[in-house]
Wavefront OBJ file of the C-alpha trace (Angstrom):
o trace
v -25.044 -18.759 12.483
v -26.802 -16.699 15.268
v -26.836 -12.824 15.679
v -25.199 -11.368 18.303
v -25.616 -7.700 19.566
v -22.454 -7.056 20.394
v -20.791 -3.955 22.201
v -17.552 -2.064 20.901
v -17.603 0.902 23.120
v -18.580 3.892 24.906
v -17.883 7.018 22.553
v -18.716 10.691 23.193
v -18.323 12.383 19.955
v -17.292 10.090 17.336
v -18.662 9.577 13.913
v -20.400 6.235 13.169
v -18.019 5.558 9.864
v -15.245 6.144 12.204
v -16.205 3.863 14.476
v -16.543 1.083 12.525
v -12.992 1.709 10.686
v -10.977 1.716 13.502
v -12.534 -2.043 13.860
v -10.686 -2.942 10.751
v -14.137 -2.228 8.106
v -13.182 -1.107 5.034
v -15.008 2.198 3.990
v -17.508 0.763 1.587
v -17.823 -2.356 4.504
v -18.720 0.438 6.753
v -21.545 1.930 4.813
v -23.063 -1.074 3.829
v -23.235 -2.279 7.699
v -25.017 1.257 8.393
v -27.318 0.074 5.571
v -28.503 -3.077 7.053
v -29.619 -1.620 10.531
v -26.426 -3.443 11.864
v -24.945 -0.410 14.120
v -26.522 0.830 17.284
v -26.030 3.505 19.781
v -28.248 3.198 23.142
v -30.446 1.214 21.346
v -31.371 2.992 18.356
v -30.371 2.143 14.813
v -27.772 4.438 13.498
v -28.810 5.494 9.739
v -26.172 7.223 8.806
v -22.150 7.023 8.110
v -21.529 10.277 9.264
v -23.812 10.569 12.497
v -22.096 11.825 15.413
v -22.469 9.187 18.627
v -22.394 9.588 21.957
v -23.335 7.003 24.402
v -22.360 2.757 24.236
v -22.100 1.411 20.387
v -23.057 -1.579 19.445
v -22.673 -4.012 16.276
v -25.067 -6.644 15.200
v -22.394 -9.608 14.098
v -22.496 -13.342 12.796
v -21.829 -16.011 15.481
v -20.549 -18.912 13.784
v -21.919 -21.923 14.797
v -19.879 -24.124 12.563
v -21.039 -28.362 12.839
v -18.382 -29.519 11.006
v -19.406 -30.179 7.401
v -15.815 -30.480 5.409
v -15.426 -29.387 1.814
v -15.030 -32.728 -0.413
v -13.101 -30.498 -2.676
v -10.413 -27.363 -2.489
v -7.719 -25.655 -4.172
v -6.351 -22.265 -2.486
v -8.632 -20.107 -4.309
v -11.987 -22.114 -4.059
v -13.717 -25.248 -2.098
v -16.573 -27.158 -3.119
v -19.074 -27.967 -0.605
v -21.838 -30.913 -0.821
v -24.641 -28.690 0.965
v -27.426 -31.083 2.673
v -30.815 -30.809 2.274
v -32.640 -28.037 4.561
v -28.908 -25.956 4.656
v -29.084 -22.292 3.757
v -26.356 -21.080 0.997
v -26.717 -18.004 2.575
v -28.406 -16.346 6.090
v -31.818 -14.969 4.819
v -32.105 -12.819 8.336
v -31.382 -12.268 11.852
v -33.372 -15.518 12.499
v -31.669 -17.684 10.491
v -29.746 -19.988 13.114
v -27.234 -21.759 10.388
v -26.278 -21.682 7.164
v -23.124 -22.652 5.000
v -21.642 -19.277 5.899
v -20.935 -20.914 9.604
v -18.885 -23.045 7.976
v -17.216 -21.445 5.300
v -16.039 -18.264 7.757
v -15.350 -20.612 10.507
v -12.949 -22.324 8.046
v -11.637 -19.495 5.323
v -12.323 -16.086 7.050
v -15.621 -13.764 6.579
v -13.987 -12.652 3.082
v -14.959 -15.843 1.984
v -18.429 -16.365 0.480
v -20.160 -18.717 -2.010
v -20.040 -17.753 -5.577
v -24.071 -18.826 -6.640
v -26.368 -20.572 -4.755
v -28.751 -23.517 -4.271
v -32.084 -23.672 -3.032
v -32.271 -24.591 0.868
v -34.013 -27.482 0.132
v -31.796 -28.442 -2.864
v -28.627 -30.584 -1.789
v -25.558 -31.185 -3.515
v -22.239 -29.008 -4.862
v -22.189 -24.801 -4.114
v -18.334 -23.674 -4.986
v -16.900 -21.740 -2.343
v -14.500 -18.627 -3.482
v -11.961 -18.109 -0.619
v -11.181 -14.659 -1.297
v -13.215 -11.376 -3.040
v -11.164 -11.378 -6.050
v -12.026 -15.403 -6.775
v -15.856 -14.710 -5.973
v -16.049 -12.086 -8.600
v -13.811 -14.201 -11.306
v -16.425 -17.591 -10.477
v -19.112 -15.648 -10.653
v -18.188 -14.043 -13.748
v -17.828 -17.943 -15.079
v -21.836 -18.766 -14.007
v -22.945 -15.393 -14.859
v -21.150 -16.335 -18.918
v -22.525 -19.481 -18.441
v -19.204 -21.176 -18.629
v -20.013 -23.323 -15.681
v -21.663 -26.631 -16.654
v -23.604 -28.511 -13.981
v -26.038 -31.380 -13.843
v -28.313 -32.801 -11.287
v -30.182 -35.165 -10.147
v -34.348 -35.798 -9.601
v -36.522 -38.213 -8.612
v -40.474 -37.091 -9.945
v -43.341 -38.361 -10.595
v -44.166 -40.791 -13.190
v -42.297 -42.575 -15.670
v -40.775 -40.289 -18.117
v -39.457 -40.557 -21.926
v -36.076 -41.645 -21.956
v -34.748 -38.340 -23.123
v -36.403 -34.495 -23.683
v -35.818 -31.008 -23.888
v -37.664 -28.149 -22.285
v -37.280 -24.879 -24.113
v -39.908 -22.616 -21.648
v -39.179 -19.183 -21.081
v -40.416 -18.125 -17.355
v -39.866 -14.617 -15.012
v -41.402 -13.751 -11.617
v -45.000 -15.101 -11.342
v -47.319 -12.118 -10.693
v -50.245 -13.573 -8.876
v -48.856 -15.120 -5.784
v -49.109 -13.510 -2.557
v -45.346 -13.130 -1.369
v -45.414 -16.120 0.623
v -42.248 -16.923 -1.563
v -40.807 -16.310 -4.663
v -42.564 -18.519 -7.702
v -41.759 -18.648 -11.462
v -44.041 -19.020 -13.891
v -43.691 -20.534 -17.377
v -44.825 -17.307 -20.022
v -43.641 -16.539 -23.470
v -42.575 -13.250 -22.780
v -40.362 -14.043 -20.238
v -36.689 -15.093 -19.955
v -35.232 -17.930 -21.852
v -34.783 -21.327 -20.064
v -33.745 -24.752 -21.189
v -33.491 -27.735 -19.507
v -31.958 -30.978 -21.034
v -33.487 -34.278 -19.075
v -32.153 -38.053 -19.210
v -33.986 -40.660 -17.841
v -31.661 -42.706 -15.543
v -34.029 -45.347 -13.791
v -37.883 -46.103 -13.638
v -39.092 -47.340 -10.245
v -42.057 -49.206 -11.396
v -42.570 -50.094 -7.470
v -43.237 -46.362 -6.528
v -44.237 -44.974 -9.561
v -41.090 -42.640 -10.229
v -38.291 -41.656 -12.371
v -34.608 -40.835 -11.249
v -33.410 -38.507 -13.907
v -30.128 -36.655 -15.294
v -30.774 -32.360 -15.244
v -29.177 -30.180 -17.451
v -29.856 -26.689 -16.726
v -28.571 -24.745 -20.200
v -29.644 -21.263 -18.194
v -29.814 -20.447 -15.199
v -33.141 -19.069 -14.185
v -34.120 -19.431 -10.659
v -36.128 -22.863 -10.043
v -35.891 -23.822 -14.219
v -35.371 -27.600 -12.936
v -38.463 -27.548 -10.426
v -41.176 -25.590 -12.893
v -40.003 -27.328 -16.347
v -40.470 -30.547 -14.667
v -43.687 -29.692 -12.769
v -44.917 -28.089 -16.172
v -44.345 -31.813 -18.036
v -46.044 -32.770 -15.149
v -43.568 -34.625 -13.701
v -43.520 -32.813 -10.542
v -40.156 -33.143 -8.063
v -41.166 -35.460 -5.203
v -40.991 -33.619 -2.222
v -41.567 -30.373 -4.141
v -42.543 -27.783 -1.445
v -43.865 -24.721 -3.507
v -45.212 -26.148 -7.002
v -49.007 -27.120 -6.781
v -49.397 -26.435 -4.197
v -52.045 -24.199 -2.099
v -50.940 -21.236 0.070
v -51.487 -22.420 3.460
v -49.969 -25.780 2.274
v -45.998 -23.723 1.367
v -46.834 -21.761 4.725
v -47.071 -24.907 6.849
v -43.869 -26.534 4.999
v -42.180 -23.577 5.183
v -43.169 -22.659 8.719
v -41.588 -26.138 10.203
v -45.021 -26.764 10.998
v -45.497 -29.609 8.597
v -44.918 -33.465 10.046
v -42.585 -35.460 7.621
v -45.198 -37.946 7.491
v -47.786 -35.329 6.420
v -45.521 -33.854 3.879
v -44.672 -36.760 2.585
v -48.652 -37.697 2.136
v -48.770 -34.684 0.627
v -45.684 -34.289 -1.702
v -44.257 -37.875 -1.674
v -41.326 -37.566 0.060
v -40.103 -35.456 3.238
v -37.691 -33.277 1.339
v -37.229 -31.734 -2.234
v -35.872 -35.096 -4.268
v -32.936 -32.575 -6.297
v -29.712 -32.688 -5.975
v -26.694 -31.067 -7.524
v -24.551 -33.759 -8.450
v -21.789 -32.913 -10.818
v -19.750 -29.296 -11.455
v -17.179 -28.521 -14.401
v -15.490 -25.364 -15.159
v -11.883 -23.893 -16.598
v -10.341 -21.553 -14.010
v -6.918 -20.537 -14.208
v -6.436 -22.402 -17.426
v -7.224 -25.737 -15.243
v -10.022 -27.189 -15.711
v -12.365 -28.981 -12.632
v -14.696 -31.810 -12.910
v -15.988 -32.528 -9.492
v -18.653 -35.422 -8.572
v -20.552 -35.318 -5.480
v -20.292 -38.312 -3.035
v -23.835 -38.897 -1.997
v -25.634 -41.611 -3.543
v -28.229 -40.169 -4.847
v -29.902 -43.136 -6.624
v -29.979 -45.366 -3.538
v -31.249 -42.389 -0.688
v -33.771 -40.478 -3.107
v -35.145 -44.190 -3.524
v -35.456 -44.743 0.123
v -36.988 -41.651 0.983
v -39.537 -42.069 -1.642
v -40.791 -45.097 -0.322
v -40.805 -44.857 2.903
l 1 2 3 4 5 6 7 8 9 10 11 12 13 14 15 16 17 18 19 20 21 22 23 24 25 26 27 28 29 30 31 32 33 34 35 36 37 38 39 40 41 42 43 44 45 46 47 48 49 50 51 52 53 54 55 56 57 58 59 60 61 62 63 64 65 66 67 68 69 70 71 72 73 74 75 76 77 78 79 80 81 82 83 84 85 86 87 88 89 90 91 92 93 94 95 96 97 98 99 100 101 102 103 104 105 106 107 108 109 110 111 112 113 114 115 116 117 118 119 120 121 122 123 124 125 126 127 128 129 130 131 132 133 134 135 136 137 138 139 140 141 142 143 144 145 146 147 148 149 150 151 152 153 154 155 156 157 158 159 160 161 162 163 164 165 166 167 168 169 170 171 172 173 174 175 176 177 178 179 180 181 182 183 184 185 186 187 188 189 190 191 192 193 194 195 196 197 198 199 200 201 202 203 204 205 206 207 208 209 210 211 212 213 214 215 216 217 218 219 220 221 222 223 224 225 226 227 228 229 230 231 232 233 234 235 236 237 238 239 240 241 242 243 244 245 246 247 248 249 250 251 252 253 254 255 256 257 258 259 260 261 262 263 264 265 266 267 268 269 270 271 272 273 274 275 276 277 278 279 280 281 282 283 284 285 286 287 288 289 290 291 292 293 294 295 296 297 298 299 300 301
């Protein structure tokens, strides 16, 4: 999805809010575009709704760029992507070139939007609502925790065949805003993670195991694991040093240094299966990549 500075018109007189309504925005669409630095005039950001313009008005808007990733499930109120590896949920800036949100608008309409999110480097099921009244009703459902998931990670080491991790974590407070990092500490917010051990690859030294996140704290899989020491392969933030992240982060890492580094050229998680009651119907979707055979493979390459 690429940002695109484009023009609407040359005004002499008009007020920025009505600008942007007689484009079809709603009012409280309006402001929140005049929030994010997304109107213009001559060149310089308009700041507020009811500024008077004169001159030619422009709009920063989403391009979609859509390459043709399908949902592999859909009802008329929601669709249920399998998001690769390296995908956005989400743009995270005007640089961001693609994301699921090509997709999903190039397919359902820009009132569509994702109702929670996955990690970029985290593949596997994101539900799509179609409309604003379906987002907030699903997110309501993961917010009540009424929306059971598991996953799927290979890590390092062979694990016990089943354990719990009851670890309460919150923002960790001496990193250096590279990117966000959790930290396990008592007084922080309650997360449990139920693990199953699914296969030992005595060949490369790694487990493929069953995640069940009981919360929902951002990264519980990732830290509860790296805290047993049983670190996702391909893990791109845990353990590692600062110019490390920056380099992984930055595209500047090679896949066969990363790999070197991390054991594998990608984060080895991936959200596998979904379940929830909506409507008084209840869903059980399974993703379609096989996980077993292609988190094996890229961990021994």
């Amino acid at each position: 999805m690429a940002y695109i500075n484009k023009f609407i018109k040359n005004v002499n007189g008009e007020k920025a809010y009505e600008i942007l309504l007689s484009l079809g925005y709603k009012m409280e669409e309006a402001q929140r575009l005049i929030d994010r630095a997304r109107l213009a005039c001559d060149g310089e950001v308009v700041r507020e709704k009811n500024a008077v313009l004169f001159g030619n008005v422009s709009l920063i808007e989403y391009e979609c760029n859509p390459r043709g990733l399908m949902p592999i499930f859909e009802t008329q109120e929601f669709a249920v992507f399998d998001k690769p590896s390296g995908v956005l949920s989400h743009p995270n800036g005007r640089h961001c070139e693609y994301s699921l949100n090509d997709e999903i608008w190039h397919l359902f309409g820009k009132k569509a939007a994702v109702a929670h999110r996955l990690d970029r480097e985290t593949s596997g099921l994101i539900v799509v609502a179609k409309n604003p009244k379906t987002q907030v009703e699903l997110k309501r459902l993961f917010e009540e925790r009424a929306v059971k998931k598991s996953y799927l990670a290979m890590v390092v080491g062979q694990t016990a065949k089943n354990f719990t991790v009851d670890k309460a974590m919150d923002l960790a407070d001496n990193y250096d805003d590279v990117k966000t990092r959790m930290k396990i500490c008592d007084d922080g917010k309650s997360a449990i993670t139920k693990f199953e051990l699914v296969k030992y690859f005595k060949d490369i030294g790694a487990s493929l195991l069953r995640c069940y996140p009981l919360t929902g704290r951002q990264h519980q899989i990732r830290l509860h694991l790296f805290h047993e020491k049983h670190k996702i392969l391909g893990e791109p933030l845990y353990g590692l040093s600062r110019d490390e992240v920056i380099k992984i982060l930055d595209n500047e890492m090679s896949e066969a240094e990363r790999f070197a580094l991390t054991g594998a050229s990608r984060l080895l998680l991936h959200a596998d299966e979904i379940s929830f009651e909506f409507n008084s119907k209840i869903y059980n979707v399974k993703s379609k990549f096989n996980t077993c055979e292609e988190f094996y493979r890229l961990a021994k390459i």
